[in-house]
N, CA and C atoms as a LAMMPS dump frame, in Angstrom:
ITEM: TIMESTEP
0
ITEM: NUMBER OF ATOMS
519
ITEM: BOX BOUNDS ff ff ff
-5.0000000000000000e+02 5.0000000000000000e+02
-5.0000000000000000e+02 5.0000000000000000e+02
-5.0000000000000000e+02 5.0000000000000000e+02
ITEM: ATOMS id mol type element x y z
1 1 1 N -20.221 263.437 -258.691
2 1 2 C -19.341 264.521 -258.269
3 1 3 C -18.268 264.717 -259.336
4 2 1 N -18.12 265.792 -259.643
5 2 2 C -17.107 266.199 -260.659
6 2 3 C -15.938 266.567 -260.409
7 3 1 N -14.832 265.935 -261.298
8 3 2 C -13.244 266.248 -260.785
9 3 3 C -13.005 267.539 -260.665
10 4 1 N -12.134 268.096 -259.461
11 4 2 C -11.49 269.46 -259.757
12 4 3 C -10.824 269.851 -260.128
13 5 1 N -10.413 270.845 -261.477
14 5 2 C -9.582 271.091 -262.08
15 5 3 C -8.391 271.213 -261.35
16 6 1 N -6.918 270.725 -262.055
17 6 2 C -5.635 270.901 -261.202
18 6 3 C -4.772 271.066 -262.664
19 7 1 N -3.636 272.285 -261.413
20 7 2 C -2.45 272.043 -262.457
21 7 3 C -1.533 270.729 -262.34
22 8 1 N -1.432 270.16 -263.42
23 8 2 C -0.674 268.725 -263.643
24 8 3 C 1.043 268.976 -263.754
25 9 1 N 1.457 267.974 -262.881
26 9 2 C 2.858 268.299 -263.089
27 9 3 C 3.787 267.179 -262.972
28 10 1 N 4.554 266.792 -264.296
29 10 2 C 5.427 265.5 -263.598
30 10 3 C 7.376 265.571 -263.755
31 11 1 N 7.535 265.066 -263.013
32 11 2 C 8.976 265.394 -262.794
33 11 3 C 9.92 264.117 -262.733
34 12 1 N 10.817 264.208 -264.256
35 12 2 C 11.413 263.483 -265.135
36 12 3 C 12.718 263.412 -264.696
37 13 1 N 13.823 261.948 -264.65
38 13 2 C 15.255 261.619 -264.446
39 13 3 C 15.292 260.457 -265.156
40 14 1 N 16.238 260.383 -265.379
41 14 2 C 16.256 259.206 -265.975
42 14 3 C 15.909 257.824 -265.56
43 15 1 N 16.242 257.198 -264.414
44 15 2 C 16.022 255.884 -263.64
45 15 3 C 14.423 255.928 -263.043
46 16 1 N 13.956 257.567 -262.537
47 16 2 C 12.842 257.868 -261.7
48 16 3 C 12.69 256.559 -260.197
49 17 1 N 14.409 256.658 -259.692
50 17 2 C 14.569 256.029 -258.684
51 17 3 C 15.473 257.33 -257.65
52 18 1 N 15.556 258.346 -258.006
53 18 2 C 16.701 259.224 -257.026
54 18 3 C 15.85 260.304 -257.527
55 19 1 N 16.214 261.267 -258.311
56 19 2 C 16.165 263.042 -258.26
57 19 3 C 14.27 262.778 -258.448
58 20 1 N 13.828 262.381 -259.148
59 20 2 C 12.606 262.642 -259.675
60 20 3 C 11.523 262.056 -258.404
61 21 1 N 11.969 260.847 -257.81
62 21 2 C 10.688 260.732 -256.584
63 21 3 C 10.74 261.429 -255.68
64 22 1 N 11.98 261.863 -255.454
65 22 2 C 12.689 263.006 -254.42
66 22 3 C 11.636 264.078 -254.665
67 23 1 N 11.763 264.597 -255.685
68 23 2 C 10.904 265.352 -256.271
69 23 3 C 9.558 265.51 -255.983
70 24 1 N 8.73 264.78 -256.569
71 24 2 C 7.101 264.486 -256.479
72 24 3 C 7.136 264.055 -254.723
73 25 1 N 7.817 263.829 -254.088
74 25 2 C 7.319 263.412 -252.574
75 25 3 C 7.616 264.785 -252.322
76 26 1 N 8.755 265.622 -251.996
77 26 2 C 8.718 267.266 -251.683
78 26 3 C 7.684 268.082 -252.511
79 27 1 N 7.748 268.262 -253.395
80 27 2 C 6.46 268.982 -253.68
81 27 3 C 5.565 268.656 -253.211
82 28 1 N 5.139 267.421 -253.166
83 28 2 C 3.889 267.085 -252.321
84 28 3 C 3.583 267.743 -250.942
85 29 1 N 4.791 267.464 -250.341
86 29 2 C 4.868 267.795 -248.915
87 29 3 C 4.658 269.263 -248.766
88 30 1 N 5.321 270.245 -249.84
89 30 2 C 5.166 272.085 -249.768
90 30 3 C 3.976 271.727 -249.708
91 31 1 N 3.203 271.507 -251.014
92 31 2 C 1.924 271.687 -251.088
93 31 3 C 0.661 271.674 -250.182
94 32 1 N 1.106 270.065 -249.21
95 32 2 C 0.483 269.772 -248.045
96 32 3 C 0.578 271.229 -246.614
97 33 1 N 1.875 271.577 -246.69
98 33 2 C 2.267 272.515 -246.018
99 33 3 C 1.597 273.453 -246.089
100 34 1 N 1.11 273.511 -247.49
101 34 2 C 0.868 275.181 -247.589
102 34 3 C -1.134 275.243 -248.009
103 35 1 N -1.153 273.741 -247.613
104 35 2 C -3.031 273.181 -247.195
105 35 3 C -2.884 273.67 -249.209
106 36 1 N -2.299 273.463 -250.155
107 36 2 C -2.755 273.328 -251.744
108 36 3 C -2.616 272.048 -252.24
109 37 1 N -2.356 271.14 -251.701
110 37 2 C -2.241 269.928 -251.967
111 37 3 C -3.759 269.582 -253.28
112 38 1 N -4.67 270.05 -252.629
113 38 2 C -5.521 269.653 -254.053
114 38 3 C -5.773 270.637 -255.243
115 39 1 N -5.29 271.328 -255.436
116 39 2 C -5.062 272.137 -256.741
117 39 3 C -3.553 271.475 -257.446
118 40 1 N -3.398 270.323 -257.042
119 40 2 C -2.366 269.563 -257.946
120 40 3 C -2.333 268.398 -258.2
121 41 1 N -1.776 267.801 -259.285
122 41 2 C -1.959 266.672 -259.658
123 41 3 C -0.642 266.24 -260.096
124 42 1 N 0.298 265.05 -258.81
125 42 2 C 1.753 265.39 -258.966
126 42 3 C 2.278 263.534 -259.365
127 43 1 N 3.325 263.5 -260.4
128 43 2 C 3.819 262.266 -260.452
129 43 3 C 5.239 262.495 -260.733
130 44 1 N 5.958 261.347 -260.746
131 44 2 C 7.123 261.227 -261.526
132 44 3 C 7.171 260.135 -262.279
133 45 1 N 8.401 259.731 -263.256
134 45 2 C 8.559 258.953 -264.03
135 45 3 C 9.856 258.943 -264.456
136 46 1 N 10.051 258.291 -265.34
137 46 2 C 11.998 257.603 -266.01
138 46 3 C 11.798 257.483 -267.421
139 47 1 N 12.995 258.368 -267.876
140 47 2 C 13.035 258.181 -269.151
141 47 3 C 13.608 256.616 -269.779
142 48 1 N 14.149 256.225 -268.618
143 48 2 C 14.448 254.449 -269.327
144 48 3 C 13.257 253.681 -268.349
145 49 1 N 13.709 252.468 -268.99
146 49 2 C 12.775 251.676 -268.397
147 49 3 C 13.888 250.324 -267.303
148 50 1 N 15.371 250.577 -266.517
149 50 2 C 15.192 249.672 -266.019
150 50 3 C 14.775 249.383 -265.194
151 51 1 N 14.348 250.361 -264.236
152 51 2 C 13.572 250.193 -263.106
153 51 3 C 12.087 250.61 -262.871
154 52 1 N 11.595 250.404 -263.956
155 52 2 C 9.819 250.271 -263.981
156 52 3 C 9.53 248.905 -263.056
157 53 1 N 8.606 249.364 -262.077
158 53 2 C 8.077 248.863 -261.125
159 53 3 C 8.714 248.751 -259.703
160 54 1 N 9.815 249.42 -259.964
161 54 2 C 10.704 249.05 -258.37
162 54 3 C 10.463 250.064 -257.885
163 55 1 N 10.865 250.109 -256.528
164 55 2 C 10.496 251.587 -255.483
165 55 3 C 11.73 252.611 -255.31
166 56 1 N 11.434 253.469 -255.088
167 56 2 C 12.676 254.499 -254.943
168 56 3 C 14.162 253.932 -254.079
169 57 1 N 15.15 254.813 -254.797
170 57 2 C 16.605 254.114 -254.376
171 57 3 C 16.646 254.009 -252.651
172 58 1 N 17.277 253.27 -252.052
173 58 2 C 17.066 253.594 -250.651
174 58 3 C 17.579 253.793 -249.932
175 59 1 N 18.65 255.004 -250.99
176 59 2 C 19.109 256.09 -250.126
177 59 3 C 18.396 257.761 -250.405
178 60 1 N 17.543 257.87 -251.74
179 60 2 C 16.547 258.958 -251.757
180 60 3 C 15.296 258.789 -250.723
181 61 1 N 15.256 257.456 -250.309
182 61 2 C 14.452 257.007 -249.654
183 61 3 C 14.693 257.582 -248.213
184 62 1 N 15.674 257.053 -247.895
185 62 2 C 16.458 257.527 -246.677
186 62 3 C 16.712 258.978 -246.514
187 63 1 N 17.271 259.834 -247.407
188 63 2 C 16.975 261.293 -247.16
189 63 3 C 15.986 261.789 -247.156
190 64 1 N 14.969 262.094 -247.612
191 64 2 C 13.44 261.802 -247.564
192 64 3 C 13.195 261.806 -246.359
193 65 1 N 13.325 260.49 -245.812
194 65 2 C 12.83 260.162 -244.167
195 65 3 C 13.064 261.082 -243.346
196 66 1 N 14.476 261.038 -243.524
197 66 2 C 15.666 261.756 -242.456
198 66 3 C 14.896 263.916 -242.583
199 67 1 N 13.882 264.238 -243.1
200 67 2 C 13.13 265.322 -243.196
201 67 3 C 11.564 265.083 -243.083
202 68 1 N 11.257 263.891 -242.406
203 68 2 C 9.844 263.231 -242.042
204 68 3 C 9.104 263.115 -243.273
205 69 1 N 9.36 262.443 -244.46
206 69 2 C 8.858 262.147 -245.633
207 69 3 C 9.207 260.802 -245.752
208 70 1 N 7.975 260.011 -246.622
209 70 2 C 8.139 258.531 -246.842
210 70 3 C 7.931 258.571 -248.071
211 71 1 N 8.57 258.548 -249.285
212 71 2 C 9.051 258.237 -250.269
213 71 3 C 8.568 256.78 -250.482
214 72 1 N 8.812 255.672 -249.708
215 72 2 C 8.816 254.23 -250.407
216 72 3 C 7.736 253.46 -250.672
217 73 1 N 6.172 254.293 -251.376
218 73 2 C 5.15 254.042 -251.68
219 73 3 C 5.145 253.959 -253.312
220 74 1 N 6.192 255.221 -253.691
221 74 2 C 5.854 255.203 -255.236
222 74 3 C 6.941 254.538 -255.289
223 75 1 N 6.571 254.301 -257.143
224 75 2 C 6.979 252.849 -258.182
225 75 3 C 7.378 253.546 -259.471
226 76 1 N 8.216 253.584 -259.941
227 76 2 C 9.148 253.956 -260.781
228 76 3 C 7.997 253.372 -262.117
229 77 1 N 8.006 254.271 -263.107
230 77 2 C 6.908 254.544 -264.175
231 77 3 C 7.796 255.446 -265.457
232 78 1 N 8.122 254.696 -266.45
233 78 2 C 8.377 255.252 -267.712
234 78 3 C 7.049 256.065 -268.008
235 79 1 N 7.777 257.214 -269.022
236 79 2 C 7.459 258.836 -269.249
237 79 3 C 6.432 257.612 -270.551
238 80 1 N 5.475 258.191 -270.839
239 80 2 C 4.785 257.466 -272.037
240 80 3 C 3.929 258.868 -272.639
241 81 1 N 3.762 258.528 -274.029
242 81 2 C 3.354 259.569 -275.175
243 81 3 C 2.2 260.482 -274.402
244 82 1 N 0.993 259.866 -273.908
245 82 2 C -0.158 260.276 -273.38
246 82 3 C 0.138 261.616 -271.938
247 83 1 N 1.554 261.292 -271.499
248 83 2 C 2.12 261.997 -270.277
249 83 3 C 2.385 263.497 -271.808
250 84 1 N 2.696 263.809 -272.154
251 84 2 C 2.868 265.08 -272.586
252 84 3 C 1.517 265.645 -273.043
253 85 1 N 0.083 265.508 -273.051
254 85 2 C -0.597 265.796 -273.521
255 85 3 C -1.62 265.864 -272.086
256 86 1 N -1.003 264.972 -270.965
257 86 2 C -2.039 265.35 -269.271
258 86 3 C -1.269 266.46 -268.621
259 87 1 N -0.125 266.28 -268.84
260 87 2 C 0.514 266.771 -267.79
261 87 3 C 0.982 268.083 -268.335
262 88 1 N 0.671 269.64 -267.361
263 88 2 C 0.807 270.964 -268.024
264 88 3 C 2.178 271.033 -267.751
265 89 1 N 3.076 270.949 -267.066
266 89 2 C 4.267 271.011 -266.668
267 89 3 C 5.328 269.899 -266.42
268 90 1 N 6.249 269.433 -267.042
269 90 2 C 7.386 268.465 -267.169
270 90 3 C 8.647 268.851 -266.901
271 91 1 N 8.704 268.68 -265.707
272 91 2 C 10.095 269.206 -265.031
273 91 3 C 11.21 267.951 -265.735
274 92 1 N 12.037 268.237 -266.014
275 92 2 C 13.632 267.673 -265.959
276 92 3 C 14.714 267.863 -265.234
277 93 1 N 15.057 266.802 -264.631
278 93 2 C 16.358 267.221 -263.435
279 93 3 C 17.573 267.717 -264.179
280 94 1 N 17.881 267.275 -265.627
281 94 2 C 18.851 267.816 -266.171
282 94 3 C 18.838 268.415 -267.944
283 95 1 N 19.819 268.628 -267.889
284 95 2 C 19.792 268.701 -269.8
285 95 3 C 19.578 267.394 -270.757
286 96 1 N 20.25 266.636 -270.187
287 96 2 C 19.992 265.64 -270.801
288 96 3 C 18.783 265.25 -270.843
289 97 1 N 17.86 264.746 -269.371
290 97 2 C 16.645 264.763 -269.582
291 97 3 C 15.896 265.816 -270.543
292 98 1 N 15.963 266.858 -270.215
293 98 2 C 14.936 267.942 -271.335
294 98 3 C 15.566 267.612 -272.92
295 99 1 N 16.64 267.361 -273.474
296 99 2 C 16.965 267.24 -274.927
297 99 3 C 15.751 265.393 -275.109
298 100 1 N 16.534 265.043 -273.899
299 100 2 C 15.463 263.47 -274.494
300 100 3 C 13.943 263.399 -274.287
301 101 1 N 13.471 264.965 -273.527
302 101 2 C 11.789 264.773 -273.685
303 101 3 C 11.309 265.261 -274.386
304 102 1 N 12.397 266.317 -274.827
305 102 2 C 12.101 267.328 -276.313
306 102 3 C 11.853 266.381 -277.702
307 103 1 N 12.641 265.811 -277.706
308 103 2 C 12.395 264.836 -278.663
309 103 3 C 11.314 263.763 -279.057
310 104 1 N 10.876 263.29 -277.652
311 104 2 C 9.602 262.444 -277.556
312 104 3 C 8.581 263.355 -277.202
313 105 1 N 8.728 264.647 -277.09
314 105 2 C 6.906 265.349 -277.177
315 105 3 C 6.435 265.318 -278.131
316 106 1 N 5.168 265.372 -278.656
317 106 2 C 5.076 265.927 -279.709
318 106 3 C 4.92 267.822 -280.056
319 107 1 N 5.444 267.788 -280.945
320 107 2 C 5.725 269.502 -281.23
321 107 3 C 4.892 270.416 -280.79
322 108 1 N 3.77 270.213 -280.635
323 108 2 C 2.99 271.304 -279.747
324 108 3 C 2.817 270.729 -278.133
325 109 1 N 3.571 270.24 -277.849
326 109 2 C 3.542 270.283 -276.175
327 109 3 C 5.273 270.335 -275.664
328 110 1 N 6.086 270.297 -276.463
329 110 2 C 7.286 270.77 -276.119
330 110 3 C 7.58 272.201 -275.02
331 111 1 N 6.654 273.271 -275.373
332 111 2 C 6.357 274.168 -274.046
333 111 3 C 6.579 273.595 -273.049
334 112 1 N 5.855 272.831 -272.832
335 112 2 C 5.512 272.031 -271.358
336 112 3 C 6.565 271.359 -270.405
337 113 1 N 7.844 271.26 -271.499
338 113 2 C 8.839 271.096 -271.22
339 113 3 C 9.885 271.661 -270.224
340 114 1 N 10.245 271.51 -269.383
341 114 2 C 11.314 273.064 -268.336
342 114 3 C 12.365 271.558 -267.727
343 115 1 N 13.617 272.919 -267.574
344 115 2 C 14.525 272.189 -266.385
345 115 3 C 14.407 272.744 -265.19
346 116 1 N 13.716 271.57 -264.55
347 116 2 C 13.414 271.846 -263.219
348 116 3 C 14.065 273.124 -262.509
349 117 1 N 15.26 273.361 -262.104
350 117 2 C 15.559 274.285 -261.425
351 117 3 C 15.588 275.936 -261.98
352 118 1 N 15.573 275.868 -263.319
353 118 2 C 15.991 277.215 -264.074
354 118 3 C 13.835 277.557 -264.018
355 119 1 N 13.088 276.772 -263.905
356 119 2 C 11.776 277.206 -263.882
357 119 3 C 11.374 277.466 -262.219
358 120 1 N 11.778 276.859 -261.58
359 120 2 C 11.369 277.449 -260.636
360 120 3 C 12.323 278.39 -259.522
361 121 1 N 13.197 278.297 -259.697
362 121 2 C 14.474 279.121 -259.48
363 121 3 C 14.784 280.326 -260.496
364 122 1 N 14.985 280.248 -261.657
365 122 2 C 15.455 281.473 -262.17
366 122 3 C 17.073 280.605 -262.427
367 123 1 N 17.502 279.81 -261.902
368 123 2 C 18.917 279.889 -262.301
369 123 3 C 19.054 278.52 -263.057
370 124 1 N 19.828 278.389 -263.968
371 124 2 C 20.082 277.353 -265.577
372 124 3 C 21.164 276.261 -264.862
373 125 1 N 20.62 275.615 -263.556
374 125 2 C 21.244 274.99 -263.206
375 125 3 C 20.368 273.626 -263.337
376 126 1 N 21.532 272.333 -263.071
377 126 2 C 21.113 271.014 -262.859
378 126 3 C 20.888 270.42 -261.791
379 127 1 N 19.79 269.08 -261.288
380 127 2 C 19.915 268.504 -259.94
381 127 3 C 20.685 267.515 -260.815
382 128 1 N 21.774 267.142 -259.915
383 128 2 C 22.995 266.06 -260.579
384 128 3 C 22.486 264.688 -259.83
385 129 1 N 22.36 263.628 -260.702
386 129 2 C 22.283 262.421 -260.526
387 129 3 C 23.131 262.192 -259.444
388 130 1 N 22.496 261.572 -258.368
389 130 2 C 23.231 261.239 -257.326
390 130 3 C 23.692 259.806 -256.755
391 131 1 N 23.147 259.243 -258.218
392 131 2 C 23.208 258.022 -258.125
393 131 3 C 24.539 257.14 -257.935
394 132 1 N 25.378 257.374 -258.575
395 132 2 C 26.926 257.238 -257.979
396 132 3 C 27.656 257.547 -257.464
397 133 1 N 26.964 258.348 -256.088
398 133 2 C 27.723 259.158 -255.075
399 133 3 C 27.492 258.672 -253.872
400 134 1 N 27.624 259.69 -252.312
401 134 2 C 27.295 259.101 -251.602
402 134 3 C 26.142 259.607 -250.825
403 135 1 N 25.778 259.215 -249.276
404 135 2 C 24.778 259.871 -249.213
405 135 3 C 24.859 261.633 -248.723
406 136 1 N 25.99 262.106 -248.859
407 136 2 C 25.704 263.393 -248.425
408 136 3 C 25.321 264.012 -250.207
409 137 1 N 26.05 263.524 -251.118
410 137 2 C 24.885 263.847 -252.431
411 137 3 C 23.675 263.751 -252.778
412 138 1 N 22.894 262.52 -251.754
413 138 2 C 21.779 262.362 -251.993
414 138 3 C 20.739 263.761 -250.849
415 139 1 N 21.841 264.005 -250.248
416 139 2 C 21.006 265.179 -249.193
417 139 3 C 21.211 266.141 -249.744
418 140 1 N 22.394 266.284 -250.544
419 140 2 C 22.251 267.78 -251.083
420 140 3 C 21.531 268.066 -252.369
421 141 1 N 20.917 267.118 -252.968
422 141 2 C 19.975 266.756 -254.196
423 141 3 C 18.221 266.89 -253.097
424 142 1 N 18.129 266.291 -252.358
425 142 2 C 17.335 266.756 -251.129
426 142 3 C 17.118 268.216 -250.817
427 143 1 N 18.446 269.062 -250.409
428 143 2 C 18.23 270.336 -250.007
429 143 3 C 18.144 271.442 -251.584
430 144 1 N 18.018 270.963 -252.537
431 144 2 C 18.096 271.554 -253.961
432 144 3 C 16.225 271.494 -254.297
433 145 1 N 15.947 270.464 -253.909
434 145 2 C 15.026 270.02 -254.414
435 145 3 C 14.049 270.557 -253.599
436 146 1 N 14.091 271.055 -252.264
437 146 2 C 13.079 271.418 -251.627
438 146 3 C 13.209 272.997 -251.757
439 147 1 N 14.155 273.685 -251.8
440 147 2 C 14.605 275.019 -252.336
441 147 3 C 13.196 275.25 -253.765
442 148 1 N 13.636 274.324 -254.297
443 148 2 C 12.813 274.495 -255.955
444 148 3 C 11.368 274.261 -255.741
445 149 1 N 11.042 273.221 -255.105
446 149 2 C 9.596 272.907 -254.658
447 149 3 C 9.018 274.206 -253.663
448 150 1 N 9.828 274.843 -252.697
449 150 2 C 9.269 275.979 -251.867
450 150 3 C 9.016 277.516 -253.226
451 151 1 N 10.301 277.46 -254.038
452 151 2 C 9.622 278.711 -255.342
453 151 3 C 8.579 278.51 -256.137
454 152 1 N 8.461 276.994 -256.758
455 152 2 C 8.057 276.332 -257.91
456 152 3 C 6.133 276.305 -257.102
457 153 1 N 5.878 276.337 -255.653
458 153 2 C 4.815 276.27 -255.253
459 153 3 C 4.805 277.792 -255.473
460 154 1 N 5.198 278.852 -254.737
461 154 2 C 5.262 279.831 -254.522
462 154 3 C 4.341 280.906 -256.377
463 155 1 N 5.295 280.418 -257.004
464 155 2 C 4.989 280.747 -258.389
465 155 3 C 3.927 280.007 -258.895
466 156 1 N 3.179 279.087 -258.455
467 156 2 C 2.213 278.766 -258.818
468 156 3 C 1.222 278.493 -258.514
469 157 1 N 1.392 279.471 -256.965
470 157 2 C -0.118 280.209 -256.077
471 157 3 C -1.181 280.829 -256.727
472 158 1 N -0.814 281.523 -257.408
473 158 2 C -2.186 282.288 -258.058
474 158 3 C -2.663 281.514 -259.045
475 159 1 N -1.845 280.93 -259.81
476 159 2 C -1.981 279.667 -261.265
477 159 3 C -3.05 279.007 -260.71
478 160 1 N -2.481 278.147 -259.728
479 160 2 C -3.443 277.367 -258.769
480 160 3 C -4.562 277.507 -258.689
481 161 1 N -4.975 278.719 -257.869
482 161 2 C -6.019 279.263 -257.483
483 161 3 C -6.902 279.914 -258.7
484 162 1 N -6.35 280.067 -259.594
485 162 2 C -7.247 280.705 -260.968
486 162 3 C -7.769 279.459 -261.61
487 163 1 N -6.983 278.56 -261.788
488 163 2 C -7.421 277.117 -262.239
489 163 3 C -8.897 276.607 -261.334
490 164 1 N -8.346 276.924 -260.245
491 164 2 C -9.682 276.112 -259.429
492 164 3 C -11.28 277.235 -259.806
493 165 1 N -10.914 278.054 -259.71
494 165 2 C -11.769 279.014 -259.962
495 165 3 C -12.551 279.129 -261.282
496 166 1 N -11.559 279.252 -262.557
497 166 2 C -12.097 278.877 -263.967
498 166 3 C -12.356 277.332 -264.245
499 167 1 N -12.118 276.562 -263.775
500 167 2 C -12.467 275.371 -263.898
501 167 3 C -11.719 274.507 -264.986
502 168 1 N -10.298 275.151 -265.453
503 168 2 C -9.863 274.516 -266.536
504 168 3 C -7.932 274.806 -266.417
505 169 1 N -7.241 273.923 -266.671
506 169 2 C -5.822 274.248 -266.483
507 169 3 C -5.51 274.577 -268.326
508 170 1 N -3.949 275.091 -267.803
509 170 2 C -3.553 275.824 -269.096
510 170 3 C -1.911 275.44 -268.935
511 171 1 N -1.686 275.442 -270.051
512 171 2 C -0.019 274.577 -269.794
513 171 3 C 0.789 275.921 -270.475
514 172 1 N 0.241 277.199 -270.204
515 172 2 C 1.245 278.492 -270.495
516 172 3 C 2.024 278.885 -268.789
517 173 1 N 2.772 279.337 -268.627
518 173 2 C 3.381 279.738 -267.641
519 173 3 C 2.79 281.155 -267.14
């Protein structure tokens, strides 16, 4: 049986313990919502490495829940060279993230590059690390994030569906 083509998408923070699993578990969930769950192929990851292998913070964890989502399956995974060349789309929660993935793509997959909210929103804004706040930051990084995941699916209904159809993904917008 042969794999089905999907658009690939992974979504980058720095720790990939707060904004970014937040992330890949809501999108998941639109997707499930909206029965497209398999026309995608969804991860996250951390541009550092101190928390490779640990599970999401557990208070992203906890907001998550608190909207019937379980978050505390995935495992925090540094961004590695081979990730810019699978993955058609690389969200960044901030500027900082996108200047530091810009740098580690290599030059023809820098496209592939976006800040999360200005690509699927339209607006040149940041999800702010919520990591030194409290938990009503971690809910409102929550209610940002599902905002972006309800457009970011939305805009990539037909993508989706043309992919499955031609049998091949394309990392143009």
């Amino acid at each position: 049986m042969s794999k089905q083509p999907r658009i690939t998408i992974l979504f980058v923070c720095l720790g990939n313990i707060c904004r970014s699993p937040l992330a890949e578990g809501v999108f998941r969930e639109v997707l499930r919502e909206k029965g497209q769950e398999h026309l995608f192929e969804i991860d996250s990851a951390a541009l550092g490495d101190w928390h490779v292998g640990q599970r999401p913070d557990p208070r992203s964890v906890a907001a998550a829940r608190r909207h019937g989502l379980d978050i505390s399956g995935q495992k925090c995974r540094q961004v590695n060279p081979e990730d810019f060349r699978h993955f058609d789309l690389i969200f960044g929660m901030d500027r900082g993230n996108i200047r530091r993935l810009q740098h580690l793509a290599p030059p023809d997959t820098r496209g592939r590059v976006h800040l999360f909210l200005e690509y699927a929103l339209g607006r040149p804004e940041e999800v702010p690390d919520p990591y030194y706040e409290d938990e009503e930051s971690f809910e409102a990084v929550y209610r940002m994030i599902r905002e972006a995941s309800e457009a970011l699916a939305e805009r990539l209904a037909e993508r989706a569906l043309s992919v499955c159809r031609s049998g091949q993904a394309s990392s143009t917008t």
